[in-house]
SEBA-474960 format. One line per 2 residues: number of its first residue (from 1); for each residue x, y, z of C-alpha. Coordinates in nm, 3 decimals, padded with zeros to 5 digits. Example, Ala and Ser with C-alpha at 12.3 -4.5 7.8 and 13.67 -1.06 7.14 Angstrom:
BEGIN
1	01.230/-00.450/00.780  01.367/-00.106/00.714;
This chain:
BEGIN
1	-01.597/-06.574/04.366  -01.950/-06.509/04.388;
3	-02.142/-06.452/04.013  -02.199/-06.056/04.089;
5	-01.886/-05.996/04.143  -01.776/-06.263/03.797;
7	-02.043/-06.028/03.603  -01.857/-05.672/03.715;
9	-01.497/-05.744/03.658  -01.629/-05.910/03.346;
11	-01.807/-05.615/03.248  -01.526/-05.427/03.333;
13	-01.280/-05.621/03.118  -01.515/-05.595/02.852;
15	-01.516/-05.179/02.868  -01.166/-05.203/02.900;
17	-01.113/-05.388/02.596  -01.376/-05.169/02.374;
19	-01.153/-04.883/02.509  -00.810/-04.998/02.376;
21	-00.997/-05.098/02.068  -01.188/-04.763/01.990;
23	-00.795/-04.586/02.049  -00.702/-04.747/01.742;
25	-00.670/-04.571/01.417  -00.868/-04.809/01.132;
27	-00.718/-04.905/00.860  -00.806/-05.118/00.600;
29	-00.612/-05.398/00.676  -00.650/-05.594/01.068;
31	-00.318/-05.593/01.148  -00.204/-05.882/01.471;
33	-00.306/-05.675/01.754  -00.617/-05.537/01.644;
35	-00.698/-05.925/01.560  -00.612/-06.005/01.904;
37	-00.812/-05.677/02.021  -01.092/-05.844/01.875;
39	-01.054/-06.168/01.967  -01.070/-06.040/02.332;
41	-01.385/-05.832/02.273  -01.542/-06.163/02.133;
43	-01.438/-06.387/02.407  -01.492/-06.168/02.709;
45	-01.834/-06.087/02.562  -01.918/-06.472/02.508;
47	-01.821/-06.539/02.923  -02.057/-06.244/03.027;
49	-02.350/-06.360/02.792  -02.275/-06.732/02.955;
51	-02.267/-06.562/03.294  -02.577/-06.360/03.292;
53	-02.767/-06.626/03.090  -02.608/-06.939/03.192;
55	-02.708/-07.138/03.470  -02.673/-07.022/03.858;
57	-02.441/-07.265/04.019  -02.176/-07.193/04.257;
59	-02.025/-07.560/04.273  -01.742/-07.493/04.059;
C-alpha cells in the first residue's frame, strides 16, 4: 500500500473514531469503552503524525 492511500484510510479511521467518541454522553467518570475510545483516538492519531512526518520509504 502506497503512503497516500496509508494517510486516507488513516485519516478516515481517525474521523471515524472522533465520531463514535463525540456520540457519547460525558460523564464524570471514563468508563472501559470510552477509555478504549480514547486510546484509539491517541494511537490512530500517533500513526498519521508518523506517516505524514515520518520518513518516505516504501521498503517495508
Amino acid at each position: 500500500m502506497n503512503t497516500k492511500k496509508r494517510k486516507i484510510l488513516l485519516t478516515v479511521l481517525l474521523l471515524l473514531s472522533l465520531g463514535n467518541y463525540g456520540r457519547m454522553k460525558g460523564t464524570e467518570d471514563i468508563r472501559t469503552v470510552e477509555f478504549l475510545s480514547i486510546f484509539a483516538v491517541g494511537a490512530l492519531s500517533a500513526l498519521l503524525v508518523r506517516e505524514i512526518f515520518g520518513k518516505e520509504s516504501d521498503d517495508e
